[in-house]
Backbone as ProteinMPNN parsed JSONL, in Angstrom:
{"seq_chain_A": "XXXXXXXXXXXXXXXXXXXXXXXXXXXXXXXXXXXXXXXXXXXXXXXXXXXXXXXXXXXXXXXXXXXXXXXXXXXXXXXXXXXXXXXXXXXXXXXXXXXXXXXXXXXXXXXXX", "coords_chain_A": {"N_chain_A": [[0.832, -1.184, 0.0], [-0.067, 2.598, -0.321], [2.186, 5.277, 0.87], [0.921, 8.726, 1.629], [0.484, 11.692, 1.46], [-1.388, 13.961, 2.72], [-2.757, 17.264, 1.804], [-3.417, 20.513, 3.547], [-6.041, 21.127, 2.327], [-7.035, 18.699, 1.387], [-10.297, 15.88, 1.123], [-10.872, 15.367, 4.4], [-13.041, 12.952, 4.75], [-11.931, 11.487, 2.04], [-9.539, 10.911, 3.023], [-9.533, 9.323, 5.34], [-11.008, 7.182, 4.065], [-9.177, 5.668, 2.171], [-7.358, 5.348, 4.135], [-8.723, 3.179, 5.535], [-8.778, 1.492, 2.999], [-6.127, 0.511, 3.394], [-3.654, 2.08, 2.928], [-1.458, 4.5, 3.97], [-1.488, 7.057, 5.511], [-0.904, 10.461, 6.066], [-1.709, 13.687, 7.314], [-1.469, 17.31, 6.704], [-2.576, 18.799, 8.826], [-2.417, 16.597, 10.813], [0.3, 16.523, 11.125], [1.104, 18.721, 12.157], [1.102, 21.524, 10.489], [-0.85, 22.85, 9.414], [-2.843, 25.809, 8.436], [-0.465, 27.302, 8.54], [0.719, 28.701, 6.529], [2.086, 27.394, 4.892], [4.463, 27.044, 1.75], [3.147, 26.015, -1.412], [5.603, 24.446, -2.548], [7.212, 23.454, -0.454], [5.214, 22.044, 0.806], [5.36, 20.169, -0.555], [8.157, 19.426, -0.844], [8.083, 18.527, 1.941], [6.147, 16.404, 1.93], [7.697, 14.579, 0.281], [10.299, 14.885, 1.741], [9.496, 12.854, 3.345], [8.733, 10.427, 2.457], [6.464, 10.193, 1.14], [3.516, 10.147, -1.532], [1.958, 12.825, -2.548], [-0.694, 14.269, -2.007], [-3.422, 15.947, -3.671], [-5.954, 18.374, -4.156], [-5.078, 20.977, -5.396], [-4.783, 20.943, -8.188], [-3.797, 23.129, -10.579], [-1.468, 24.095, -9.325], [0.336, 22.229, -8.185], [0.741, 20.747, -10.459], [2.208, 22.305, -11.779], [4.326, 22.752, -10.615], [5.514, 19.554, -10.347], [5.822, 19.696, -13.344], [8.395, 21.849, -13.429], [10.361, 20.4, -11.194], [10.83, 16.941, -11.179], [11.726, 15.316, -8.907], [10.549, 13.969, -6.797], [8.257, 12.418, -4.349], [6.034, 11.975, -5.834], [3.143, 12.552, -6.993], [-0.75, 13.052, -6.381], [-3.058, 14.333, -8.338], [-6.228, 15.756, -7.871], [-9.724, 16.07, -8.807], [-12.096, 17.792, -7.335], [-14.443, 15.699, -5.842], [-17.947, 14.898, -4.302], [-18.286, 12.21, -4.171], [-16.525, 10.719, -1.806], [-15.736, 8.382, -0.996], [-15.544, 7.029, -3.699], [-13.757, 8.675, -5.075], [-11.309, 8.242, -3.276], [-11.425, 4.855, -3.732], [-10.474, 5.357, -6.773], [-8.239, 6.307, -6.376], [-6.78, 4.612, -5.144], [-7.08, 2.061, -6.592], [-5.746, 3.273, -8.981], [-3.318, 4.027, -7.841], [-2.21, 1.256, -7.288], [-2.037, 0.047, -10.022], [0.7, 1.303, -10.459], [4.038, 0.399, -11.101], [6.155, 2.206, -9.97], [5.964, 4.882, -7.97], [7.247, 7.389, -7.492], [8.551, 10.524, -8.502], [6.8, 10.496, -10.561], [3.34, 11.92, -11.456], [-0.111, 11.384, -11.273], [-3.12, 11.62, -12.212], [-6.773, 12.351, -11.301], [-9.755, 12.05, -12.003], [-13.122, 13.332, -11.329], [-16.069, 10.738, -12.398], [-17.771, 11.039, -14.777], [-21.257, 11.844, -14.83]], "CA_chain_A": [[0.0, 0.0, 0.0], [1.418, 3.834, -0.609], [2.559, 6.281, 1.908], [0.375, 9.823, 1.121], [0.566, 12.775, 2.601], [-2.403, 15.286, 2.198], [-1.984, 18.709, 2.012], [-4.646, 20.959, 3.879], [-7.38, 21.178, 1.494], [-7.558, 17.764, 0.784], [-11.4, 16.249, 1.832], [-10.673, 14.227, 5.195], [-13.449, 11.736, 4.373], [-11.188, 10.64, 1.542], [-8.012, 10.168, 3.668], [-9.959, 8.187, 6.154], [-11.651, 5.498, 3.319], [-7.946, 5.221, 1.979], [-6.845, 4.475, 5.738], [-9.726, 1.949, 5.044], [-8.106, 0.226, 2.389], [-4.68, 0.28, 3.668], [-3.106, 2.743, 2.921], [-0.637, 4.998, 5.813], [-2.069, 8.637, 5.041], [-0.118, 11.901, 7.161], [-2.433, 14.943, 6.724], [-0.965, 18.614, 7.089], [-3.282, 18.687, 10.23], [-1.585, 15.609, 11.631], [1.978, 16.848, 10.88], [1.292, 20.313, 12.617], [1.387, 22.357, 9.498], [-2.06, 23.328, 8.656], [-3.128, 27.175, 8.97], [0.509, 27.9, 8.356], [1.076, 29.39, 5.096], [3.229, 27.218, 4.091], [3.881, 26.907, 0.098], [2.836, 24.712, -2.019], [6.962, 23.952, -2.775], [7.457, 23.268, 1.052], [4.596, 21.122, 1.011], [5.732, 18.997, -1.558], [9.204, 18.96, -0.325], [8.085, 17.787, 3.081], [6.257, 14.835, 1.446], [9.702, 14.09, -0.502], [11.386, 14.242, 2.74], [8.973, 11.462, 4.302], [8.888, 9.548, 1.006], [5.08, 10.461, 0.786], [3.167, 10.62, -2.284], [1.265, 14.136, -2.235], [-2.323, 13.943, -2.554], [-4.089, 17.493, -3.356], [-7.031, 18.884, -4.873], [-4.484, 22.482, -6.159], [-4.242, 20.56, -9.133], [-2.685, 23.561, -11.557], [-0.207, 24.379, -8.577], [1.402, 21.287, -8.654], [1.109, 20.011, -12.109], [3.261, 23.172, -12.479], [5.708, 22.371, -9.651], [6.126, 18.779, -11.186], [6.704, 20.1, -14.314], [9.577, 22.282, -12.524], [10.702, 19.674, -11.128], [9.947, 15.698, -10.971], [12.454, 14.602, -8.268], [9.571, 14.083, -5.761], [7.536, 10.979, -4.049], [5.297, 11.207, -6.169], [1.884, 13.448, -6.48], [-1.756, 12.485, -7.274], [-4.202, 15.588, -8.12], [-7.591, 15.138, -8.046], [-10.001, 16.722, -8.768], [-13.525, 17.662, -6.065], [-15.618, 14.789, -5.565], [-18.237, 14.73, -3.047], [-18.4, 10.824, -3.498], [-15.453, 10.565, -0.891], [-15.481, 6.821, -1.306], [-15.405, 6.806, -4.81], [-12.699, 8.922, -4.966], [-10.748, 6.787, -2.131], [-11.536, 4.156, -4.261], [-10.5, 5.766, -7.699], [-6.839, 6.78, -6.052], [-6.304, 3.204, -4.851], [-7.147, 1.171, -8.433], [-4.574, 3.611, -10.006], [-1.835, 3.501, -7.188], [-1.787, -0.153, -7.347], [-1.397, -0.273, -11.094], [1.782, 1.684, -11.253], [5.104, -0.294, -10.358], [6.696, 3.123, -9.908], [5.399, 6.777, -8.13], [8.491, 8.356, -7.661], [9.284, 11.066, -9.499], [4.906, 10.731, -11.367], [1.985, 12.546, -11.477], [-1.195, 11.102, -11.489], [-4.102, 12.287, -11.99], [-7.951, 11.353, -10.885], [-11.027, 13.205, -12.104], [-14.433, 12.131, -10.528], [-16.035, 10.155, -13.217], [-18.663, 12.06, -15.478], [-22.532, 11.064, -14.357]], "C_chain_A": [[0.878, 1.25, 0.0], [1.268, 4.265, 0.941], [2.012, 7.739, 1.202], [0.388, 10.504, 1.99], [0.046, 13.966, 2.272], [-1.966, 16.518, 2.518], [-3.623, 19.03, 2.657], [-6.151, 20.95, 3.745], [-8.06, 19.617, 1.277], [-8.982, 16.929, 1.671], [-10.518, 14.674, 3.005], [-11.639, 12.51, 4.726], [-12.744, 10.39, 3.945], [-9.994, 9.968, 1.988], [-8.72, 9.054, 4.962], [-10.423, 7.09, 5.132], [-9.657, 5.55, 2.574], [-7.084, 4.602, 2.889], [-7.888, 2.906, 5.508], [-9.282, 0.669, 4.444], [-6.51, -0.218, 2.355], [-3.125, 0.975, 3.81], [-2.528, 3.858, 4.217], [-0.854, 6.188, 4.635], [-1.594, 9.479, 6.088], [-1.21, 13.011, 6.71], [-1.549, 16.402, 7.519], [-1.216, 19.254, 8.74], [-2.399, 17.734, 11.308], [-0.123, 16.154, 12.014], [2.163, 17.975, 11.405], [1.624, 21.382, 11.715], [0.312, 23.189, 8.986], [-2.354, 25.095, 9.315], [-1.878, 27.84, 8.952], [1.462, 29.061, 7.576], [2.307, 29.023, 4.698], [2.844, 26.839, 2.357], [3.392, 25.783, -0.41], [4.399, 23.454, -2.399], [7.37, 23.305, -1.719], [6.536, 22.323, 1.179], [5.058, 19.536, 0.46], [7.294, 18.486, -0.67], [9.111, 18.251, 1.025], [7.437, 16.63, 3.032], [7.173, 13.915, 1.067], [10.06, 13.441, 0.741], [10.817, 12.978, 4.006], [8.796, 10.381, 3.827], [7.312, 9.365, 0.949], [4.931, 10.921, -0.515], [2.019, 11.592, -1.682], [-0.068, 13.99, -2.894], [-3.128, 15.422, -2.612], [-5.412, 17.339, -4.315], [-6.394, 20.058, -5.464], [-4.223, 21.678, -7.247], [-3.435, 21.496, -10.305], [-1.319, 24.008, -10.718], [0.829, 23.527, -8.672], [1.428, 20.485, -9.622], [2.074, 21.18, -12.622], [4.6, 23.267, -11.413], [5.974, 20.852, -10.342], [6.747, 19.102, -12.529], [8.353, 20.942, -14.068], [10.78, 21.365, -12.15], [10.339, 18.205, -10.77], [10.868, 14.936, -9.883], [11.739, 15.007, -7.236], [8.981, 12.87, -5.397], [6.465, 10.493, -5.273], [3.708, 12.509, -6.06], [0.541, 12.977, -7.419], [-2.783, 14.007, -6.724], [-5.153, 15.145, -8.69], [-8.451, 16.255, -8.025], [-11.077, 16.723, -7.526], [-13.929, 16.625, -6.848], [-16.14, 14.291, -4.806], [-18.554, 13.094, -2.924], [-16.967, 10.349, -2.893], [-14.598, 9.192, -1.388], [-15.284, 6.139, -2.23], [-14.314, 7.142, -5.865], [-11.256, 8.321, -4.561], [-10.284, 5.675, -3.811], [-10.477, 3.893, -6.092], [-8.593, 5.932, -7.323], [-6.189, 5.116, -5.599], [-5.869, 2.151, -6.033], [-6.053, 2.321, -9.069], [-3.709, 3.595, -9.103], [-1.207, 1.893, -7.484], [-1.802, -0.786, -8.768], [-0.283, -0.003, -11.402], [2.957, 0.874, -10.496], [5.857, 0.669, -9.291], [6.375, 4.705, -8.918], [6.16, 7.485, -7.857], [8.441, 9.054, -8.75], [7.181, 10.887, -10.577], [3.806, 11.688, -10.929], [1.202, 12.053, -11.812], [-2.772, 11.971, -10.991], [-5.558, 11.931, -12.153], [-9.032, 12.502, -10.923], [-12.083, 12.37, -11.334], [-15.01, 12.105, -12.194], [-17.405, 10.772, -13.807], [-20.148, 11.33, -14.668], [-23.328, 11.401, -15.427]], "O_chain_A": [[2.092, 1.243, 0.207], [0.566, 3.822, 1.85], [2.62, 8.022, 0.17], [0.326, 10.191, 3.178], [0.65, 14.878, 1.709], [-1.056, 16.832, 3.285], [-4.637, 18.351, 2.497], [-7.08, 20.835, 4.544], [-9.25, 19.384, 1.064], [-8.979, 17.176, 2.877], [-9.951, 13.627, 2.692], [-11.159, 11.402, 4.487], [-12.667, 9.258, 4.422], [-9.51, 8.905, 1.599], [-8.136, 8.022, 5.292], [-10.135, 5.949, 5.493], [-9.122, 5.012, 3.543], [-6.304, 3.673, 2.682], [-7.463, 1.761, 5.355], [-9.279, -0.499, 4.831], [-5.901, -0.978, 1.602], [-2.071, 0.689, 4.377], [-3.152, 3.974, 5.271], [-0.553, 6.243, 3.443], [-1.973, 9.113, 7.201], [-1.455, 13.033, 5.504], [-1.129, 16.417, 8.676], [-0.474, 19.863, 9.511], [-1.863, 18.108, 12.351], [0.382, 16.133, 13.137], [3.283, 18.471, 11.28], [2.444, 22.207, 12.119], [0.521, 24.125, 8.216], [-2.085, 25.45, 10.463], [-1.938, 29.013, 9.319], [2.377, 29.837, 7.853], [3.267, 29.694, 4.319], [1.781, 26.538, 1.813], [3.261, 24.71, 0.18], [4.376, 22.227, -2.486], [8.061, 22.337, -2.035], [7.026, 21.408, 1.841], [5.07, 18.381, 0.885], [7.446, 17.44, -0.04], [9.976, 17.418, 1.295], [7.785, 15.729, 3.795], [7.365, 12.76, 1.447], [10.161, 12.242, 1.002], [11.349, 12.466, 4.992], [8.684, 9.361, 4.506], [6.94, 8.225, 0.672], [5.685, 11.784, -0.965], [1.332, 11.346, -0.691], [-0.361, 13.665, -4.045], [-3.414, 15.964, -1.545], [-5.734, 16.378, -5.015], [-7.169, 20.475, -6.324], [-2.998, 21.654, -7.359], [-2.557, 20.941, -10.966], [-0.261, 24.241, -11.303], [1.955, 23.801, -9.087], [2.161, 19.496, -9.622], [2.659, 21.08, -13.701], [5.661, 23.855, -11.618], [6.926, 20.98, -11.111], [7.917, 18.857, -12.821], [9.355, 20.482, -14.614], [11.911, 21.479, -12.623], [9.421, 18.159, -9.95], [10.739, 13.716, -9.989], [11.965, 16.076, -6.668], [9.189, 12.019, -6.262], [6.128, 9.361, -5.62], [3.444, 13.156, -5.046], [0.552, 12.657, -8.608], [-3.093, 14.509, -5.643], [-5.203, 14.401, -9.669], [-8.163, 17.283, -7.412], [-11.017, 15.785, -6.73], [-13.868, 16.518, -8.072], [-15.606, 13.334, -4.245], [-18.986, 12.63, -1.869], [-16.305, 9.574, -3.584], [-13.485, 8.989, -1.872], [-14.941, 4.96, -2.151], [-13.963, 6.551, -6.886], [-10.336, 8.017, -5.321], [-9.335, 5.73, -4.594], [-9.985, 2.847, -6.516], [-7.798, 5.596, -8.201], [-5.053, 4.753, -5.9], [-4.786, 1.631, -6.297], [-5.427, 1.745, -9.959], [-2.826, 2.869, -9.56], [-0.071, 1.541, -7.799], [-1.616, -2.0, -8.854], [0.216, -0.598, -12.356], [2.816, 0.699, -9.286], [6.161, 0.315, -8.152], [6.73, 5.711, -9.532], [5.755, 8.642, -7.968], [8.315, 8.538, -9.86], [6.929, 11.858, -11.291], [3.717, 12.045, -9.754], [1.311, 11.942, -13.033], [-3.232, 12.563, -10.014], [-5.783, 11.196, -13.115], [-9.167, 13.489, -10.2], [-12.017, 11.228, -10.879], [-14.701, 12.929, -13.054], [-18.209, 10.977, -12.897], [-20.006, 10.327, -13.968], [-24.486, 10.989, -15.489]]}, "name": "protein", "num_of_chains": 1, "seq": "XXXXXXXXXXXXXXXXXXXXXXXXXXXXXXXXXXXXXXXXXXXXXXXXXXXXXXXXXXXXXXXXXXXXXXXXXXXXXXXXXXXXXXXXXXXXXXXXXXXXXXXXXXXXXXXXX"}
């Protein structure tokens, strides 16, 4: 299972049904960081330095910090979706296809209705 490490925004729901299926989730809250103003660069880097993939909802922030640079754990942007669990769900079935998330970007829309 991965190692993720939400940033502020991201919806708790979803980091609890990912605790669900196995996954070891850190949230910004947990880590004493939240309400801080820290950047989005600092965020990332403090996933790096725990070997956490970064789980957000700022999806053009850091699809433009990966592009920058890709020597990172790893980041999955997603977009809102109030089905929590479906989401969850949606981030799990693509973690556990890739061999690799170092250094990737993935990315998880909620699924049209």
């Amino acid at each position: 299972m991965a190692r993720f490490y939400a940033d502020e925004n991201f919806p708790l729901p979803t980091v609890e049904a990912l605790r669900e299926l196995g996954h070891d989730v850190l949230t910004m809250v947990e880590d004493g960081l939240a309400n801080q103003r820290v950047t989005d660069s600092d965020v990332l880097r403090v996933a790096t330095s725990q070997s956490r993939v970064l789980l957000t909802l700022n999806r053009r922030d850091f699809i433009r910090l990966h592009d920058e640079e890709s020597d990172h754990s790893g980041i999955v942007a997603c977009t809102i979706d109030p089905d929590f669990r479906q989401q969850a769900t949606s981030i799990d079935r693509l973690v556990q296809t890739m061999p690799k998330l170092r250094g990737r970007l993935l990315r998880v829309n909620r699924p049209l209705s």
